[in-house]
C-alpha positions, 0 to 999 in steps of 0.5 A, a space after each residue: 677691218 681694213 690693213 695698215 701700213 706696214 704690215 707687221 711680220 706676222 701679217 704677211 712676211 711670216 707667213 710666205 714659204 720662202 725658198 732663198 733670200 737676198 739682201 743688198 745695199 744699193 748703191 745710188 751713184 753716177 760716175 764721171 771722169 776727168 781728162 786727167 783720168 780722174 774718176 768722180 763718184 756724185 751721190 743721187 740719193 739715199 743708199 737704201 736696201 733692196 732684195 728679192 724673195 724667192 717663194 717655194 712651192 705650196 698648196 694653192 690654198 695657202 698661196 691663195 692667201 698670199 696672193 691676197 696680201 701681195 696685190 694689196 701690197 702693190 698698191 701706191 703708199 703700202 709697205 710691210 715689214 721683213 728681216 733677213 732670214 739669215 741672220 737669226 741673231 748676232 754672229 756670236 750668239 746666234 741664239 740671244 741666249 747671252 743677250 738674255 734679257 739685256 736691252 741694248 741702247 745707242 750710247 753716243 753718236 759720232 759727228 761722222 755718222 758712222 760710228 756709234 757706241 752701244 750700251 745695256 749688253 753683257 760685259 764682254 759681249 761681242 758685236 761682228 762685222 758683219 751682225 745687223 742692227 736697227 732701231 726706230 726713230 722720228 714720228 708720222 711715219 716712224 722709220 726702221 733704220 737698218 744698218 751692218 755693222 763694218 767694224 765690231 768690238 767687245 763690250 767692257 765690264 760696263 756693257 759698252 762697246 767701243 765706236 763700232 762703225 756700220 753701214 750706210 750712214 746713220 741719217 738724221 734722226 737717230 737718237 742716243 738711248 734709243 733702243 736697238 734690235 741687235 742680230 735680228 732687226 726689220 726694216 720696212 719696204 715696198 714691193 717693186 715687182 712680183 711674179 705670182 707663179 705658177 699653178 697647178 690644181 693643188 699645188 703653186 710654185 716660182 713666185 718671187 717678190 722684189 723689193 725695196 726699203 722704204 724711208 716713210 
């Protein structure tokens, strides 16, 4: 049965020996500067995550599979799903275990696209600079948003935060009562580059894949 499009975490991802990971935000400018010393930023286009997956050594056998996958995912219009290893979960609960069974939801959006308030969690939950959201909005394709959060707070006896702002923008699209993924989103990508390393008789190592967010 053919794959499609992205492959879920436990189609490819899960299954790769990483060794370390890397995650940033591109930051798609240009600069000019004016004869009064002025520097002018101009915008080319979306702020997209991007990184690169360093693979350990394994056993030829399991790297066979994943070399499977790999050139399958070097074909125009194919994508998978992945999330940063790093974070497991929220800063201070790395382990969901005071999430527990709560669902957290986007409560309001503010005009600026940069703040939002999030309801559903625990009264005084805290959400840090620095935890990873994300959500899913629009159809044909859905897309992952995927989104650090700048400045945190501490959820009342309600379950809501204050506006925590995050970064990038929040695009259009995004929808109040969506559901998010607090501490442990994925995002969807697409593969740039890869080196598929080196291999002995039983054992392949040095393999690496760049990648980059995909919006569609």
């Amino acid at each position: 049965m053919a794959l499609t499009w992205p492959l879920p975490l436990s189609a490819f991802f899960d299954s790769l020996p990483v060794q370390r990971v890397a995650f940033q935000l591109a930051n798609s400018v240009t600069h000019s500067e004016t004869g009064g010393g002025e520097v002018i930023s101009h915008r080319r286009g979306a702020r997209l995550w991007t990184g690169k997956i360093i693979l350990d050594k394994d056993y030829h056998a399991s790297w066979a599979a994943i070399e499977a996958r790999l050139s399958l995912l070097e074909e125009p219009g194919a994508s998978f799903l992945l999330k940063d290893l790093r974070m497991p979960g929220p800063i201070a609960d790395r382990d969901h275990s005071l999430l527990g069974a709560a669902i957290p939801k986007i409560a309001t959006l503010d005009s600026n696209n940069r703040e939002m308030t999030v309801k559903g969690l625990p009264p005084w939950y805290v959400v840090s600079q620095g935890d990873l959201l994300g959500f899913t909005y629009g159809t044909d394709p859905i897309r992952y948003a995927f989104h650090r959060v700048v400045t945190g707070g501490i959820t009342d006896a309600f379950g809501i935060t204050p506006n925590i702002e995050v970064t990038p923008f929040i695009r259009p699209g995004a929808q109040v009562n969506a559901v998010l993924t607090l501490g442990n989103p994925v995002l969807k990508a697409k593969i740039t580059s890869a080196e598929y390393g080196n291999s002995r008789s039983i054992i392949s190592e040095g393999g690496s894949i760049n990648w980059t967010q995909t919006l569609r």
